[in-house]
LOMITOR-368901 format. One record per residue (C-alpha): residue in one letter; x, y, z. Coordinates in steps of 0.001 Angstrom, whole numbers, plus 500000, padded with zeros to 6 digits. Layout:
aXYZ ...
# end
This chain:
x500000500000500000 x501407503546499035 x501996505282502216 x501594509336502161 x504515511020500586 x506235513933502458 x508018515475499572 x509544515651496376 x513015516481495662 x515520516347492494 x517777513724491766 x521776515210491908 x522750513095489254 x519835513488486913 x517844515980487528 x514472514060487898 x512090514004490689 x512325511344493285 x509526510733495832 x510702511124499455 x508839508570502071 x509191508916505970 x511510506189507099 x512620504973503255 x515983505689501132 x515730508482499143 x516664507190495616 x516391507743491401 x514108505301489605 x515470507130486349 x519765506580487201 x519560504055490288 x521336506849492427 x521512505800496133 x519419503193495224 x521578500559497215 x523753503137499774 x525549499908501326 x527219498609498080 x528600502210497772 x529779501985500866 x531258498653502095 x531112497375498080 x529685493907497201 x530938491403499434 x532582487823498841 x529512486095499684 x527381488205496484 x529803488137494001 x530226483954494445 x526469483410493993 x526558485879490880 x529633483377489281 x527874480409490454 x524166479698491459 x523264482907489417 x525197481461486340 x523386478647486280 x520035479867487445 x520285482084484378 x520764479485482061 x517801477345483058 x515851481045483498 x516855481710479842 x515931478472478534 x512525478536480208 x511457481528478532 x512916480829475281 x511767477281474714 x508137477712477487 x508397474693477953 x508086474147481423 x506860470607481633 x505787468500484780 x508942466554485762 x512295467671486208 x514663465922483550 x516501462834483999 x520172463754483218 x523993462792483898 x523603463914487090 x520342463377488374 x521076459528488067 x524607459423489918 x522361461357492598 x520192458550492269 x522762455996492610 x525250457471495407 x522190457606497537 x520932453996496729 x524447453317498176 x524013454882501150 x521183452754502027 x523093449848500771 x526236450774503107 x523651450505506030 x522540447052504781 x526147445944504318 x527064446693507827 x524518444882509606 x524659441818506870 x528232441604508129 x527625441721511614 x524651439178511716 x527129437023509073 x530341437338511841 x527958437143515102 x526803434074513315 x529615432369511705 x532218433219513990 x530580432751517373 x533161430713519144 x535783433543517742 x536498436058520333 x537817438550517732 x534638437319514790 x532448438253517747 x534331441246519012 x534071442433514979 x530598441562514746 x529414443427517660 x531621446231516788 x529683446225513068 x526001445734514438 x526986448756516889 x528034451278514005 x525025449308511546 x522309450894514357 x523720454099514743 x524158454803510950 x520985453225509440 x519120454860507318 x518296458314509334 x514497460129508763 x514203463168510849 x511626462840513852 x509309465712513982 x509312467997516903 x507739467128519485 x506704470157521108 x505211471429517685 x501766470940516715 x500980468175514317 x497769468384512292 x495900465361510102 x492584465348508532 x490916464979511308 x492049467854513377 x491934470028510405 x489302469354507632 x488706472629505705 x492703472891505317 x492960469579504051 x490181469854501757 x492160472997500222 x494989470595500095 x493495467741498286 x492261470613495591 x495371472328495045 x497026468619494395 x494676467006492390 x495285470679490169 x499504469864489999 x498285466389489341 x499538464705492862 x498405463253495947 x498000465274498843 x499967465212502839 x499385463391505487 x500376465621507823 x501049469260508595 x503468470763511100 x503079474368512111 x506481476202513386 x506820479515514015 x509392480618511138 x509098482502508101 x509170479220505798 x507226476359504380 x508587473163503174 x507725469302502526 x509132466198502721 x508589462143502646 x509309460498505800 x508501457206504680 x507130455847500881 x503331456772501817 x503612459515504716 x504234463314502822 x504722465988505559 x504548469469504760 x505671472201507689 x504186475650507404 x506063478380509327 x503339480711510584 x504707484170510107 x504579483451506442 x501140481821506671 x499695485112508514 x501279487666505964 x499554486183502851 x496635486703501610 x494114484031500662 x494975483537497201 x499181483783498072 x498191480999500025 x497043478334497210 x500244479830495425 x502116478778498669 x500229475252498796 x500602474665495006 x504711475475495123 x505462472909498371 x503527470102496474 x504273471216493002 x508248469715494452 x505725466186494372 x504501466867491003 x507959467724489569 x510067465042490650 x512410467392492616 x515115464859494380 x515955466737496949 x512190466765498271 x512011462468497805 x511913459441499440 x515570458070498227 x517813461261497664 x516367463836500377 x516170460706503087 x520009460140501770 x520902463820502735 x519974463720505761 x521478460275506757 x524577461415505025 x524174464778507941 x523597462373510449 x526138460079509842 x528725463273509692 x527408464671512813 x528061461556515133 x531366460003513286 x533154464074513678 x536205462956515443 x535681466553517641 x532864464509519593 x535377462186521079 x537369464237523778 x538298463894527407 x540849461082527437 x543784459717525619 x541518456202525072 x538357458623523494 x540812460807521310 x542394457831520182 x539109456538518754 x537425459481517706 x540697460902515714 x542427457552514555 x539234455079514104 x536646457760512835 x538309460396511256 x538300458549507649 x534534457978507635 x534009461272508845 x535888462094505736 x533931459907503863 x530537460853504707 x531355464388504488 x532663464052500822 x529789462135500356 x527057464048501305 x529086467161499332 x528785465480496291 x525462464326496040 x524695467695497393 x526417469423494304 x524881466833491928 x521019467575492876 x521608471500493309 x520858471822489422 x518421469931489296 x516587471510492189 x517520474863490638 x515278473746487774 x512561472036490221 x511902475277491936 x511355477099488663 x508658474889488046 x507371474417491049 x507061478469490862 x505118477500487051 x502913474979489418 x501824477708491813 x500965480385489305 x498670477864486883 x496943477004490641 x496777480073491879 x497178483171489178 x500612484818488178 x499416487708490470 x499229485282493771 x502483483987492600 x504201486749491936 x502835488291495313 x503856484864496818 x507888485509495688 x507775488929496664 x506664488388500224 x510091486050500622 x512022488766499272 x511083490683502411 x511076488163504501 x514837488992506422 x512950492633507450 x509867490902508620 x511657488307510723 x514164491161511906 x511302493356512957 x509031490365515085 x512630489264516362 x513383492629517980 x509732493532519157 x509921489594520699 x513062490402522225 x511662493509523872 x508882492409525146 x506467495156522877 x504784492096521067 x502445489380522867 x502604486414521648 x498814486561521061 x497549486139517555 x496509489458516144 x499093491312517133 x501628488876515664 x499912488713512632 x499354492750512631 x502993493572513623 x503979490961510727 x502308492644507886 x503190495805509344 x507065494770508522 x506038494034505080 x503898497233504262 x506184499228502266 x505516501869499952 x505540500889496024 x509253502848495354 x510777501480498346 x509253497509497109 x510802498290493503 x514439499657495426 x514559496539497289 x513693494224494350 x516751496162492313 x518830495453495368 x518352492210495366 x519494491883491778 x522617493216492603 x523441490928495501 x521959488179493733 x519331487809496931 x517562484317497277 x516661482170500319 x519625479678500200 x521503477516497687 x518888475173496488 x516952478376495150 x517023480399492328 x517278484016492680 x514673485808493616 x514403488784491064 x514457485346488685 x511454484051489842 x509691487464490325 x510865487868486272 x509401484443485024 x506208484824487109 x505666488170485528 x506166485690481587 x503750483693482427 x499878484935481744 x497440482875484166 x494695485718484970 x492101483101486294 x493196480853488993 x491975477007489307 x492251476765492480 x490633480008494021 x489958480895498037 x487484483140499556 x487983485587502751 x485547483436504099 x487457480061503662 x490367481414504532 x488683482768507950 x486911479343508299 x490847477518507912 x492060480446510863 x489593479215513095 x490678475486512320 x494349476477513179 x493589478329516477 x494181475604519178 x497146474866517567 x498385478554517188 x497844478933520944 x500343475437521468 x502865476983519399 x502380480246521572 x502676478401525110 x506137477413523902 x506644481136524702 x508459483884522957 x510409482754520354 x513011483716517991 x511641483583514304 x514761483327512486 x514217481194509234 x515728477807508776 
# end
């Protein structure tokens, strides 16, 4: 919403008016003067300029071959890489297999052998502490199935029979400013809503929001499966308890931790490196359509209003983060959800300064992600006016009321940080 403008002033560089709001940078829309006043003054840092040589590099390739060819497809492609993904993280599963194979075969076989059955032990030990590792959801968040939450499901089951897949069987509601899903096991799909976002969209950003987390279903994204995502984070796992700086206090537990499991540390580091770098392109790609998903569901306007809200999302979580810390915001629902859209009503110039700042740091939410002023570009090529999947104020009010109880249990955790994952 435009707020009330104070005054009107000429460029120094140009010559041509620039609007002056209360509390915004002053800058040119005609030369870009002041537009980004840190980059003049501390410069574009490390961090920028190697996502402009790499993700951006290759986020503009796939961004230029999806709006020169339109063809955006359903499923991401199988290439090179995609299938040594595929493979390094059936191996992963195998490893797993392998260990406790051996130590049933030596436990077995080699009974009578005080070192067979010293070996054997030592395999089935390491076998149940690096199978196969699925992330346990929090306890202490609420957890939400068809039951407890009917009208949101319902919106659910629409929005994936539209992207042509099956809906979750769950939903987890956490405060952050994020929403993601993911397959614990073949037939259970999760998908985690982070309420800050939840409360700053409108209805319709909402089914854009809905349509992008299962549109990862839809599109085969690997990163968001049963095989390769589960393989990430057993490969994180299996680094987190084999790192050799676990084992301290005593010659006897440095021995172990620094001689024994330093080389699978290695290992499973490397590992999980590499099959990160292999799927990073191909999620690259995923999230581009996933972004094509949400806008046939839900309109190019929801889903370009959908990518803009993330661009802001570092000043909305700043601003809860600091009220929170304060103690100026309950932890009551309205004013959360008032203070929250308060952080992200900003005048149209200073939403089109922040958008050209983010081109020049190359701004998105974190690796596996295109840039943002990317996806704001190729929701703005695509021309969905109607949207198949629409919600009213009043089902959107009826879905608030659904979530209440479990807003309040997310509230008697206490205040919380809202930093985003």
């Amino acid at each position: 919403m435009e707020t009330k403008r104070v005054e009107s002033e000429p460029c120094p560089q140009c010559g041509a008016g620039m609007p002056v709001h209360q509390d915004h940078v002053v800058w040119c829309r005609a030369c870009d003067w002041n537009v980004a006043p840190e980059l003049f003054v501390f410069g574009l840092d490390r961090t920028a300029q190697r996502r402009a040589e790499v993700a951006g590099q290759r986020a503009e390739e796939i961004y230029r071959e999806l709006v020169r060819t339109g063809d955006f497809g359903r499923r991401s492609r199988w290439t090179a890489a995609r299938i040594a993904a595929y493979a390094l993280s059936c191996g992963v599963v195998g490893a797993s297999v392998a260990l406790a194979g051996g130590a049933v075969a030596l436990l077995v076989t080699g009974w009578w052998n005080p070192l067979s059955l010293s070996l054997g032990l030592v395999l089935l030990f390491f076998s149940a502490v690096l199978r196969p590792w699925v992330p346990p959801l929090h306890p202490e968040l609420p957890t939400l199935d068809r039951s407890a939450a009917p009208r949101l499901f319902a919106l659910l089951d629409k929005v994936a029979r539209e992207v042509g897949t099956r809906g979750v069987d769950l939903v987890v509601l956490e405060p952050g400013f994020n929403a993601y899903v993911t397959s614990r096991r073949p037939r259970q799909r999760v998908l985690c809503v982070g309420l800050t976002l939840w409360e700053t969209l409108t209805p319709q950003q909402r089914v854009a929001l809905l349509g992008h987390e299962l549109g990862h279903f839809t599109n085969g994204d690997t990163r968001h499966g049963m095989v390769v995502g589960n393989a990430l984070g057993t490969l994180a796992w299996w680094r987190h308890w084999l790192d050799p700086g676990r084992w301290r206090g005593g010659r006897l537990r440095y021995w172990f931790g620094h001689g024994v499991l330093r080389w699978p540390w290695y290992a499973a580091d490397g590992l999980l490196r590499l099959i990160d770098r292999l799927s990073l392109r191909d999620a690259t790609r995923a999230e581009f359509l996933a972004d094509e998903l949400a806008a046939r569901t839900a309109s190019s306007e929801a889903a370009y209003g959908l990518a803009e809200r993330l661009l802001h999302a570092d000043r909305a979580v700043e601003a809860l983060d600091e009220l929170l810390v304060d103690g100026l915001l309950d932890w009551r629902r309205k004013p959360w959800r008032e203070a929250a859209r308060a952080a992200l009503d900003l005048p149209d110039h200073e939403r089109e300064r922040l958008l050209r700042v983010s081109q020049l740091k190359w701004h998105y939410e974190d690796d596996t992600h295109p840039p943002t002023h990317l996806r704001l570009a190729l929701a703005e090529q695509r021309a969905y006016d109607e949207a198949r999947v629409a919600c009213t104020r009043q089902q959107a009010e009826a879905i608030d009321r659904e979530l209440t109880h479990a807003i309040s249990a997310v509230a008697a955790r206490g205040p919380l940080h809202m930093r985003r994952r």
